[in-house]
C-alpha positions in Angstrom: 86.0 92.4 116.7 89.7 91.7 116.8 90.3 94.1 119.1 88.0 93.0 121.7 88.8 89.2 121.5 92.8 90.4 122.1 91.1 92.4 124.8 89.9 89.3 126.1 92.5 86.9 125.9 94.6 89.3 127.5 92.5 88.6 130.6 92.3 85.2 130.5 95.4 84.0 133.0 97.4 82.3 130.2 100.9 82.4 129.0 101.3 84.0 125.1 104.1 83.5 122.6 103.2 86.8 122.1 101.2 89.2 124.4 97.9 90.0 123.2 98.3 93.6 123.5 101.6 93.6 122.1 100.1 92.1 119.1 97.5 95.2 118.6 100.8 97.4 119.0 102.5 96.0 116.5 99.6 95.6 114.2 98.9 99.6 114.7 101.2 100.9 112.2 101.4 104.6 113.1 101.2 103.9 117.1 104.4 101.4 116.2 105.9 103.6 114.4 105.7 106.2 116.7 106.9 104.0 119.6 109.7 103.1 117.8 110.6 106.6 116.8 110.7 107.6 120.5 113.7 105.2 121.6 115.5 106.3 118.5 115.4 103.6 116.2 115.8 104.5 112.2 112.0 104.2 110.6 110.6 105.2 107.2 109.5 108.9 107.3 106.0 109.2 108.6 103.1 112.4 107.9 102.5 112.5 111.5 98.7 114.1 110.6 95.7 112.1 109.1 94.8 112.9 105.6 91.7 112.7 104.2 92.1 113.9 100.5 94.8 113.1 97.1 95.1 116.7 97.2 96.1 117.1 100.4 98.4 114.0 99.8 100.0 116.5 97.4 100.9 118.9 99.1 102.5 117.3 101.5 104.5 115.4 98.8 105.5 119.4 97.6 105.9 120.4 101.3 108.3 117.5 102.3 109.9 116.9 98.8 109.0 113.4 98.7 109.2 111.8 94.9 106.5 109.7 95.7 104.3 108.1 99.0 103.1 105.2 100.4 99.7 105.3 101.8 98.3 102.3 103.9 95.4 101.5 106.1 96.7 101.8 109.6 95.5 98.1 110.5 96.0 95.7 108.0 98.7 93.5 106.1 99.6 91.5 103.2 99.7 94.7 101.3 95.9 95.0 101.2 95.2 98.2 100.6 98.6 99.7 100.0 98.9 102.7 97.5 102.5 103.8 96.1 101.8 106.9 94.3 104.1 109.5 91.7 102.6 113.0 91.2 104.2 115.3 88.6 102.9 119.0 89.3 104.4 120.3 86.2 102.3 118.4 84.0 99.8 117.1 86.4 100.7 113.3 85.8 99.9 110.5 88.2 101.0 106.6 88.4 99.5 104.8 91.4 100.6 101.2 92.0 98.7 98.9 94.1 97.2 95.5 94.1 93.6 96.7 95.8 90.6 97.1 93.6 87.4 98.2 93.1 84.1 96.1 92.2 81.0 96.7 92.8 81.7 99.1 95.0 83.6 96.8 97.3 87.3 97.3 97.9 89.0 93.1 97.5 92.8 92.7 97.2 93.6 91.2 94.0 96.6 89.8 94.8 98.5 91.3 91.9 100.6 94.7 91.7 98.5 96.8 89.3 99.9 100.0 87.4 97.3 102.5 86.7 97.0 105.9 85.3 93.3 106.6 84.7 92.8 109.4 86.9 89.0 108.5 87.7 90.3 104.9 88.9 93.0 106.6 90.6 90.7 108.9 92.4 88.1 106.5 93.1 90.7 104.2 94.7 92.0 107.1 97.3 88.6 108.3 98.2 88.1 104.7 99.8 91.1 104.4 101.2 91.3 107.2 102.7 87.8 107.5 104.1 89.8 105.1 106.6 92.2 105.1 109.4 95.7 105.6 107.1 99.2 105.7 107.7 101.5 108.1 104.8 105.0 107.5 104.1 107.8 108.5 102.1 108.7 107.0 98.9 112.0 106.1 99.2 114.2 104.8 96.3 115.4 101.4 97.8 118.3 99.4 97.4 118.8 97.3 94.2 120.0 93.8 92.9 120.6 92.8 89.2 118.3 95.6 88.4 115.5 95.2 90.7 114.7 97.2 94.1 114.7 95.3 96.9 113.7 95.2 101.0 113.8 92.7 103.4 112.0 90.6 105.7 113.5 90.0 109.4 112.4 87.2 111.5 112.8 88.4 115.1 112.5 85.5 117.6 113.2 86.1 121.5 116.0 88.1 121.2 117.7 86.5 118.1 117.5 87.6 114.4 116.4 84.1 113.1 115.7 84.6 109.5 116.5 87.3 106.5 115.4 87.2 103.3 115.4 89.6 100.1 112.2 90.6 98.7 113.1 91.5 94.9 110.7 93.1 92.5 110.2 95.2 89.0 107.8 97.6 91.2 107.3 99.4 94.1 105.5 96.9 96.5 108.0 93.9 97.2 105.7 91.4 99.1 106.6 87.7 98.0 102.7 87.0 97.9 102.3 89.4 94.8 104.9 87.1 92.5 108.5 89.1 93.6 111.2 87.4 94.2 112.8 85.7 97.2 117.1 86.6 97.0 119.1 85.0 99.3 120.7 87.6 101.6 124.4 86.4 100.7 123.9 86.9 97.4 123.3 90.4 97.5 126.6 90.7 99.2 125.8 93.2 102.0 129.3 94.6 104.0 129.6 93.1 107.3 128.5 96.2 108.8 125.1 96.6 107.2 124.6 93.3 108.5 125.4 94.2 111.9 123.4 97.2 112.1 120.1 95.7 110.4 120.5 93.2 113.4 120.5 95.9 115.7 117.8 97.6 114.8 115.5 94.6 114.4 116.2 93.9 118.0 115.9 97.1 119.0 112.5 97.0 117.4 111.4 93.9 119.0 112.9 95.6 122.7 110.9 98.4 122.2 108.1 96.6 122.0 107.4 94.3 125.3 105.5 91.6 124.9 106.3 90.7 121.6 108.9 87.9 121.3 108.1 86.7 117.8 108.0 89.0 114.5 108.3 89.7 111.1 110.0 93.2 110.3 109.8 95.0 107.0 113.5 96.3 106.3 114.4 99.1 103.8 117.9 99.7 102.9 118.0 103.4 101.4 119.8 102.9 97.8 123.7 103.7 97.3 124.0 104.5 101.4 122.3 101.0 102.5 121.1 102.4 105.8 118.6 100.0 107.2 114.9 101.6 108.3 112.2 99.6 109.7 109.0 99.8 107.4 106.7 98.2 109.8 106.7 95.0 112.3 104.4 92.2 111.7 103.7 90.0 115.2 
């Protein structure tokens, strides 16, 4: 239903502050991802394949050498429905982080980061996620400050990085909705030229993109290195 009233206001003769269709792009998180890829621009590590299964999830975590992936419907936000899973092979061990839920059979968002273990409720939670449209991504250990990871969210606004904050949190999933913490970005004391090339990339992002003059970027900086990758873009 979104889809088709974009499709329609796209046809309407009006001017946008941001493109109808350039909205669905953005909100598509593999097709964004993708396009983003293509004009060279740094992105978290993407499974280009769909999978349907936690045990194919595995193996591509074994094939890739990832410590641990992200898995995400590929239309959505505000972390609803994200899964940040750890898999030990050796002794078969699981920890899945997330703040989606089952009840009565109905997937909600909770609204706050749960730990589990409990392989049934871990199982049960990836069969309905992934009988969806999904995006999978590396786990990637992130930057830290006073002891907890960090990302950071970009405000993109016709051509000008507007806004940067830190996104602190004690887990995997940073989003200031589920109770993390907001850090100044001087505070975390970033050189002068991590700065400079977060701000080019976040540009970069929004170029690559026509249409879309107004954004919200996710921003990982890869821990001890710092280098910036774009997560995903919010219009």
């Amino acid at each position: 239903a979104y889809r088709s009233d974009l499709k329609r206001l796209s046809t309407c003769g009006q001017a946008f502050y941001n493109e109808p269709e350039a909205i669905w792009s953005a909100l598509d998180k593999r097709r964004s991802k993708e396009i983003l890829q293509s004009e060279g621009l740094p992105v978290t590590e993407m499974w280009p394949e769909a999978i349907s299964s936690v045990e194919a999830l595995r193996e591509v975590m074994a094939e890739r050498h990832w410590p641990g992936a992200f898995v995400k419907p590929r239309f959505g936000s505000a972390a609803a429905g994200v899964l940040a899973y750890r898999y030990a092979p050796k002794n078969g061990r699981e920890v899945l982080y997330t703040c989606a839920a089952l009840k009565d059979g109905q997937l909600i968002n909770t609204k706050t980061l749960r730990r589990l273990e409990d392989k049934a409720a871990i199982g049960a939670l990836f069969k309905r996620i992934l009988s969806g449209e999904t995006v999978v991504e590396r786990w990637y250990p992130k930057a830290q400050h006073q002891g907890r990871a960090y990302d950071l969210r970009a405000v993109v606004q016709f051509g000008r990085l507007d806004y940067l904050v830190a996104r602190a949190s004690n887990g995997p999933i940073t989003n200031l909705q589920l109770n993390n913490g907001a850090v100044a970005v001087r505070d975390l004391k970033l050189p002068p030229e991590v700065l400079a090339e977060i701000e080019r990339v976040c540009l970069g992002a929004l170029a690559a993109l026509p249409g879309l003059h107004y954004a919200g970027l996710d921003v990982l900086l890869e821990e001890g290195t710092l280098k910036p990758n774009i997560v995903e873009v919010n219009g």
